[in-house]
C-alpha positions in Angstrom: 0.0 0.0 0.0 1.1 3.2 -0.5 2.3 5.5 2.1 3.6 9.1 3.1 6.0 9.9 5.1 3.5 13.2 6.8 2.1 10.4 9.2 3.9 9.7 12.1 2.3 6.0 12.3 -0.1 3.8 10.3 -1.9 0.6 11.3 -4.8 -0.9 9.4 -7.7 -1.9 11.7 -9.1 -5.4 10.6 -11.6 -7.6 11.4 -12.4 -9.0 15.1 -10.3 -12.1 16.0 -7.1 -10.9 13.7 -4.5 -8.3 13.8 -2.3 -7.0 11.9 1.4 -6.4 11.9 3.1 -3.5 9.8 6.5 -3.7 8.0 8.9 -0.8 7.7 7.4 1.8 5.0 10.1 1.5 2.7 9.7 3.4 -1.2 6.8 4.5 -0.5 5.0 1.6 0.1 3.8 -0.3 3.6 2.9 -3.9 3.9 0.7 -5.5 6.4 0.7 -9.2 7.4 -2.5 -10.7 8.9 -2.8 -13.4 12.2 -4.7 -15.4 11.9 -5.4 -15.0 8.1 -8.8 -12.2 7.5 -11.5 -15.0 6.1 -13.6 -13.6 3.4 -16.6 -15.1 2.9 -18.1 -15.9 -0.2 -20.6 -13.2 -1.8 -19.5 -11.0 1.3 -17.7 -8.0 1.6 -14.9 -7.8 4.1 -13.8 -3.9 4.7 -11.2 -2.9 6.1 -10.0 0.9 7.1 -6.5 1.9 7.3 -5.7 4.7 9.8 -3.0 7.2 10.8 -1.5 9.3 13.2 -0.6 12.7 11.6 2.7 15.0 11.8 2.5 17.8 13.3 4.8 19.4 10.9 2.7 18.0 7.7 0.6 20.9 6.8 0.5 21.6 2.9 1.3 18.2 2.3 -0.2 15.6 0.2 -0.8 11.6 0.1 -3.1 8.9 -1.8 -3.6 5.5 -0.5 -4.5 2.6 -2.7 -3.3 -1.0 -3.6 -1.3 -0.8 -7.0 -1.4 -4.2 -8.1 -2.9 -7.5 -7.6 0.9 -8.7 -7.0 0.7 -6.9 -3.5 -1.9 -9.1 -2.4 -1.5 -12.6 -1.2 -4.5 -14.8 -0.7 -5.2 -18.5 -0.7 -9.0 -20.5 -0.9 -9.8 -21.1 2.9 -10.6 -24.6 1.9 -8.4 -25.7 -0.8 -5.3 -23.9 0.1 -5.2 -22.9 -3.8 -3.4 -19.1 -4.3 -6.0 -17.2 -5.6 -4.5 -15.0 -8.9 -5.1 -14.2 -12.5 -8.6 -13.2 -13.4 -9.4 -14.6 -10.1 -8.0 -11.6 -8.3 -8.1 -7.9 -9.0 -7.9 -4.4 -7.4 -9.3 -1.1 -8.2 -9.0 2.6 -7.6 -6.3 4.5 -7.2 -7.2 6.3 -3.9 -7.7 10.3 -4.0 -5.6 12.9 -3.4 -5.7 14.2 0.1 -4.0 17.8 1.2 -3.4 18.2 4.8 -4.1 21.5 6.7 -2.3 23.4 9.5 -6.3 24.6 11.0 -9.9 24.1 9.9 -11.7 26.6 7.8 -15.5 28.4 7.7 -17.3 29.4 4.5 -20.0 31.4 5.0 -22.5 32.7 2.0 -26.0 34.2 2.0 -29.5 32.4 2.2 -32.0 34.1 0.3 -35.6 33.5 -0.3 -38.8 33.0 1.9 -38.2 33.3 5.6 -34.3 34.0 4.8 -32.6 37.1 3.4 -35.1 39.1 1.6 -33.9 38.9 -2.1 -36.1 42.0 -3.6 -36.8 45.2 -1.6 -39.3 45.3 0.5 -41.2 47.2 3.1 -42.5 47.0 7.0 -44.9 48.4 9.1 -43.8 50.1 12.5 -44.3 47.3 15.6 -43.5 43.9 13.3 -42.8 41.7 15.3 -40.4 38.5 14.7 -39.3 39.5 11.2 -36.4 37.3 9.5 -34.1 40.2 8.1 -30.8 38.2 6.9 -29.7 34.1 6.9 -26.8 33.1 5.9 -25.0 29.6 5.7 -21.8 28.2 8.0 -19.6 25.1 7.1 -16.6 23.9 7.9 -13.9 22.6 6.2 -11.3 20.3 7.4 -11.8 20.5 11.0 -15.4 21.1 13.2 -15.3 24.6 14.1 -16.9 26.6 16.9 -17.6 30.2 16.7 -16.4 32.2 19.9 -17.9 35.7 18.2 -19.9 37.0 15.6 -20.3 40.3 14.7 -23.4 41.8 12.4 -23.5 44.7 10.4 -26.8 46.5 9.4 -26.0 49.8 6.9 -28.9 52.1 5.7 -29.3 55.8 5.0 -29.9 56.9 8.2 -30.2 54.3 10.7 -31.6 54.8 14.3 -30.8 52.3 17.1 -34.2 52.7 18.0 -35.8 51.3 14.7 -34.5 47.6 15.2 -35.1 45.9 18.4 -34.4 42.5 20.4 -31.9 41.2 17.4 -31.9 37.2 17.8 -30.0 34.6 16.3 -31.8 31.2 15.4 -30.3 28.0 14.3 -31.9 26.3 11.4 -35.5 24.9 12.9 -34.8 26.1 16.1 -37.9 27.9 17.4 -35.4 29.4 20.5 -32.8 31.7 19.8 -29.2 30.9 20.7 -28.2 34.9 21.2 -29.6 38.1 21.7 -29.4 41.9 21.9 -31.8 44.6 22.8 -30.5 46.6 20.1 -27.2 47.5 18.6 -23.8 48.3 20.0 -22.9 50.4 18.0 -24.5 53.2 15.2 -23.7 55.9 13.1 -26.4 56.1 11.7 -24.8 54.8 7.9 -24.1 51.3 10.0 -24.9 49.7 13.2 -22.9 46.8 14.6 -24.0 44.0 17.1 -21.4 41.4 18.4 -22.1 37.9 20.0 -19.6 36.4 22.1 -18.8 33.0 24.0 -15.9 31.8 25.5 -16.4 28.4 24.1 -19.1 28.2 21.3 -22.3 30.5 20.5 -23.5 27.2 19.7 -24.7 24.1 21.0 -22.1 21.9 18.8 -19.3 22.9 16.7 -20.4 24.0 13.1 -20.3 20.3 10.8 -18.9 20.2 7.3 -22.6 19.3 5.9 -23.0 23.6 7.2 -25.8 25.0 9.3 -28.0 28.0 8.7 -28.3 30.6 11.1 -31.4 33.0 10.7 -31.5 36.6 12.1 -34.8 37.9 13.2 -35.8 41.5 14.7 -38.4 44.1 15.5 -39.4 46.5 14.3 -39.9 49.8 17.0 -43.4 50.8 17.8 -44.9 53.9 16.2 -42.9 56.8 18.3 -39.7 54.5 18.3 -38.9 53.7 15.1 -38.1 56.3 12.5 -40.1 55.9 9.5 -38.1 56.0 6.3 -35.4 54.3 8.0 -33.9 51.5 5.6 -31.6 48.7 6.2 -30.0 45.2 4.9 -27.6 43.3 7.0 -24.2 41.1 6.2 -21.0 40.2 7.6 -18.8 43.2 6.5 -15.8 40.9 7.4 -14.0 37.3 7.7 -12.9 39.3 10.9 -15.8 39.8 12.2 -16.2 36.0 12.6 -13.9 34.4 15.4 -13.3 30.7 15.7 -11.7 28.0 17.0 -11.2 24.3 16.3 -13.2 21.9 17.8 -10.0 19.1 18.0 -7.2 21.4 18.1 -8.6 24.5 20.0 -6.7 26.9 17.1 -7.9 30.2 16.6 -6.2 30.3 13.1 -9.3 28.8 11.1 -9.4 30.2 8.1 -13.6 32.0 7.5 -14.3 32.8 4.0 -17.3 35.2 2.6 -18.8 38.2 3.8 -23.0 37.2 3.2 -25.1 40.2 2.2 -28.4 40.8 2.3 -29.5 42.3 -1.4 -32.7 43.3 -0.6 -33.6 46.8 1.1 -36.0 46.6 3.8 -38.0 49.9 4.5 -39.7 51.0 7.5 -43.5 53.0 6.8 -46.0 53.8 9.4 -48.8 51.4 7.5 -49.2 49.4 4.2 -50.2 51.7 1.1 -50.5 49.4 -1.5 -50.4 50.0 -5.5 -51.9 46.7 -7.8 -52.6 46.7 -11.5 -55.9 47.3 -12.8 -56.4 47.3 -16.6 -55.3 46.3 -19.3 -54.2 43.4 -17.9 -53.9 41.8 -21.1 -52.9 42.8 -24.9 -55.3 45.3 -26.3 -56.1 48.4 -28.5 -57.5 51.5 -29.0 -58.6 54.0 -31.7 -60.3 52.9 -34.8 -58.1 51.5 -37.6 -55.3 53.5 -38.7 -56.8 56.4 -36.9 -54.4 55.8 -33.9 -55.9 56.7 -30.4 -56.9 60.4 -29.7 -56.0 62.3 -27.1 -57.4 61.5 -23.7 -57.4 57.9 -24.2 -57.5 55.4 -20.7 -53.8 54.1 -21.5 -53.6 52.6 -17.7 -55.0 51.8 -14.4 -54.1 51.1 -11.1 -55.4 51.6 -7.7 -54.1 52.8 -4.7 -55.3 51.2 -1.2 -54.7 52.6 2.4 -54.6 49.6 4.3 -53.6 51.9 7.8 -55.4 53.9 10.2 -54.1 57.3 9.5 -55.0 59.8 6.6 -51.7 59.8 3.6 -51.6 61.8 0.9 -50.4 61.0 -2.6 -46.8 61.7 -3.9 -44.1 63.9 -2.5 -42.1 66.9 -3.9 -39.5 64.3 -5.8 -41.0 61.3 -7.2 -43.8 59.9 -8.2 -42.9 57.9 -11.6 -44.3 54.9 -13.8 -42.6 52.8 -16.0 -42.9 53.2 -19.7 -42.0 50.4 -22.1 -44.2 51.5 -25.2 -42.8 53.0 -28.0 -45.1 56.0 -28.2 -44.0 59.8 -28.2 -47.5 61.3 -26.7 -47.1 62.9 -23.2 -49.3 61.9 -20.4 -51.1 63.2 -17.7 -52.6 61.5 -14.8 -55.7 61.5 -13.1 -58.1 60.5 -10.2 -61.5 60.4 -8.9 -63.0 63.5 -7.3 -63.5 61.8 -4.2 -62.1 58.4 -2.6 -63.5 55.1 -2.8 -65.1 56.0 -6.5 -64.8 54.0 -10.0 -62.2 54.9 -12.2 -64.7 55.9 -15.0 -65.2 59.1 -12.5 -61.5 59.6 -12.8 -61.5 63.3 -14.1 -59.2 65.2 -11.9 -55.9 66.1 -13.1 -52.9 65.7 -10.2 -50.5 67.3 -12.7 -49.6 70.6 -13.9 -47.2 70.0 -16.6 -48.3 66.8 -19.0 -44.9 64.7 -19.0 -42.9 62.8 -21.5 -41.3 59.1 -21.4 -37.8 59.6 -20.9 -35.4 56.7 -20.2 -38.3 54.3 -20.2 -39.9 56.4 -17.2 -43.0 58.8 -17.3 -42.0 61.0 -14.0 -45.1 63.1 -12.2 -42.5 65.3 -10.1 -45.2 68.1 -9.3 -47.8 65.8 -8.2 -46.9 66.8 -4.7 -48.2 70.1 -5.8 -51.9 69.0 -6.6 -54.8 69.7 -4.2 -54.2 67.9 -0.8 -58.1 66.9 -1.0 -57.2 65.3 -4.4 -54.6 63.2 -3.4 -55.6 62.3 0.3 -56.6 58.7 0.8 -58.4 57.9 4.5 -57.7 54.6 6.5 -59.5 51.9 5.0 -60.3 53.6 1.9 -58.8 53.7 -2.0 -58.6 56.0 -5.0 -57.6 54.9 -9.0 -54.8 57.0 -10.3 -55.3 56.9 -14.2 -53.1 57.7 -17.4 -53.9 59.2 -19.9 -52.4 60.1 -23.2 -52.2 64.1 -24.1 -51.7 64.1 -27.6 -52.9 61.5 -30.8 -50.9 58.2 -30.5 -50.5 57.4 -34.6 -51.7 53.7 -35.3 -49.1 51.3 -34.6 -48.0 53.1 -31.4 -47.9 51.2 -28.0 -47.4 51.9 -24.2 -47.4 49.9 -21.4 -47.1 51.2 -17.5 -46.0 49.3 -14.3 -44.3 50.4 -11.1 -40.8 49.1 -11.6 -39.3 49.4 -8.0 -40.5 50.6 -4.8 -39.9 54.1 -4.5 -40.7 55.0 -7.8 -44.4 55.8 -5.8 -44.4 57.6 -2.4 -47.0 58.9 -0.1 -46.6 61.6 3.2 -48.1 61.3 6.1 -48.4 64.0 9.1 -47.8 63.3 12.4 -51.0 64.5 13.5 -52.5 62.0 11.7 -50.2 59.3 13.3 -50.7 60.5 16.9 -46.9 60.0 17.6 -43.1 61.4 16.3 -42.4 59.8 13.5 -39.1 61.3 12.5 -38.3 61.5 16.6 -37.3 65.3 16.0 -39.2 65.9 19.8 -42.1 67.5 17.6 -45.5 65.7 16.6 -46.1 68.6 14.1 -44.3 67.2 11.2 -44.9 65.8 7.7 -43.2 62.6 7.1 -42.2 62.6 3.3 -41.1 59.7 0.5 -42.7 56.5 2.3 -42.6 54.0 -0.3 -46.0 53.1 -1.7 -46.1 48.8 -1.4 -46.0 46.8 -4.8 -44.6 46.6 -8.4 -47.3 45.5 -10.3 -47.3 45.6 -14.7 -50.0 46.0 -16.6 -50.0 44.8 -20.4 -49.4 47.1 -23.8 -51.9 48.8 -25.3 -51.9 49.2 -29.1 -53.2 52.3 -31.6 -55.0 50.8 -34.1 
């Protein structure tokens, strides 16, 4: 068999009732010599595992163990006494390749998707409770490791220690978290840092090479607590900020590999204000043939829902912008119903001043925010249809086709007064809280002049 000089002793461990005695390696090769003989019986496997003690000094080196030829194995029939050889005998594999290692290693790596890291922006309500914000995925390599600290990063815009509470670490199914914090360390308000520790392991059992996921969950402050606006996404911003140590050895030299990172933004808003597609919903025209469609034609509809308490109104001062992927050159104006709650037939009042061109596949209302605040206030509980129309002839052949391409692109404001509490925590309840993110990014299909 072949051997390596990077293990300080080898000994093959046979069957019960025979052992096994080990000549000198010599060339690379180690024989062993079996008393009383290993009996194989017929039609059933006999395994046997070969074993070592490694050097101490053997890091970075390499070794593959396998029989090379049938010529280095010596058997006879238990009954006849006849050598067994030829076509009688044979031996496969040449053994892999294995490197040995100085300490044991941790990759880490992100787990998106349903309960894990959210993959797509997204928003929450003030007072959510028991939200999963960021997972991410631990293996080791080599050697079992434990983790004796774990720091987490959470960046955002402007990020109050107040807005994420009771932080709490969760291991795979576990319905009890194995760590905690009230709230950050440590904030900025561009990052906030929170840092685990244990003298031995934050964990119950070292980390196995088949990996483990660990799941983050948090909540969100109450109205009054939280500031609204505030967004976040959380990561490891560094293999530093992971600290471990072997399970067998006890070395703190593992080597931890990735920094996970949440991609999707989260966003904190007082209540959900939800956009959703309307009609056309599927291919359709308008105009008469070849006429194209005149101006003033229903090109799209959507309706917005106030699924809160509190009174919002309708667009900011900056952005309040559909998507455009039709090929038309019309501009558009948009419109809604003179009161809440009405059909979009009624939809007759113009929100803007200035009709408004596609430009970089975006139709952009920026002085919505100036419109009547009667016109664009929606009550708890209640909805209004925002509606687009086209200002100018669209020739036959033209198309257009609206959506809400990210959140963001749609915002509402909100005053405090309506809230009952600070939502900015400025120390005054007098304020307007502006660019909330309106939820959803619904499409709606293309509409074609005839």
């Amino acid at each position: 068999m072949y051997s390596n000089s990077s293990l300080t002793s080898q000994y093959l461990i046979p069957v019960t009732g025979s052992t096994a005695s080990m000549s000198a390696a010599s060339n690379g090769t180690v024989t062993f010599n079996f008393n009383p003989a290993i009996v194989v019986a017929q039609a059933t496997p006999t395994t046997l595992y070969f074993a070592g003690n490694i050097s101490t000094s053997a890091a970075n080196a390499t070794h593959r163990f396998y029989v090379a030829s049938t010529s280095n194995v010596s058997a006879t029939g238990k009954n006849t006494g006849n050598s067994v050889s030829g076509s009688n005998l044979s031996v496969a594999g040449n053994g892999s390749t294995m490197t040995l290692v100085s300490s044991g290693n941790l990759v880490l790596s992100n787990v998106s998707g349903s309960g894990a890291s959210p993959s797509v922006n997204q928003v929450v309500n003030v007072g959510t409770n028991d939200g999963v914000y960021f997972a991410f995925s631990m293996r080791s390599q080599y050697e079992t490791q434990k983790i004796t600290s774990l720091k987490l990063t959470a960046t955002g815009t402007a990020l109050a220690t107040t807005t994420l509470t009771n932080i709490r670490l969760y291991q795979d199914s576990a319905t009890t978290a194995f760590a905690s914090a009230p709230q950050f360390d440590l904030s900025n308000g561009a990052s906030s840092t929170v840092t685990f520790t244990a003298s031995d392991n934050l964990l119950s059992a070292p980390i196995p090479t088949t990996g483990t996921t660990i799941y983050v969950k948090a909540d969100i402050g109450a109205g009054g607590a939280a500031v609204l606006g505030n967004d976040f996404v959380f990561k490891i911003a560094a293999t530093g900020d992971v600290a471990v140590k072997g399970s067998v050895t006890g070395l703190t030299t593992g080597t931890v590999t990735g920094t996970p990172t949440v991609t999707g933004i989260t966003y904190v808003i007082p209540q959900n204000v939800a956009i959703e597609a309307v009609t056309p919903t599927t291919a359709t025209t308008c105009g008469s043939t070849n006429n194209g469609c005149g101006a003033s034609t229903q090109l799209a509809v959507f309706k917005i829902t106030n699924n809160g308490s509190a009174s919002i109104r309708l667009g900011t001062s900056t952005t309040f912008r559909f998507a455009q992927s039709g090929n038309t050159t019309s501009t558009f104006d948009v419109y809604t119903t003179s009161a809440q709650n009405q059909s979009y037939t009624a939809a007759n009042t113009k929100l803007n001043t200035a009709a408004t061109s596609t430009v970089s596949n975006y139709v952009n209302f920026t002085d919505i925010g100036d419109a009547s605040a009667a016109n664009r206030t929606i009550d708890g509980g209640s909805y209004r249809y925002i509606v687009i129309k086209n200002t100018q002839l669209m020739a036959s052949g033209d198309t257009a086709a609206f959506g809400v391409a990210a959140l963001g692109d749609l915002t509402f404001q909100v005053d405090e007064t309506s809230l009952g509490y600070d939502g900015d925590l400025s120390g005054s309840t007098s304020d307007t809280i502006q660019n909330l993110d309106i939820n959803g990014t619904p499409s709606l299909s293309t509409l074609t002049a005839l």
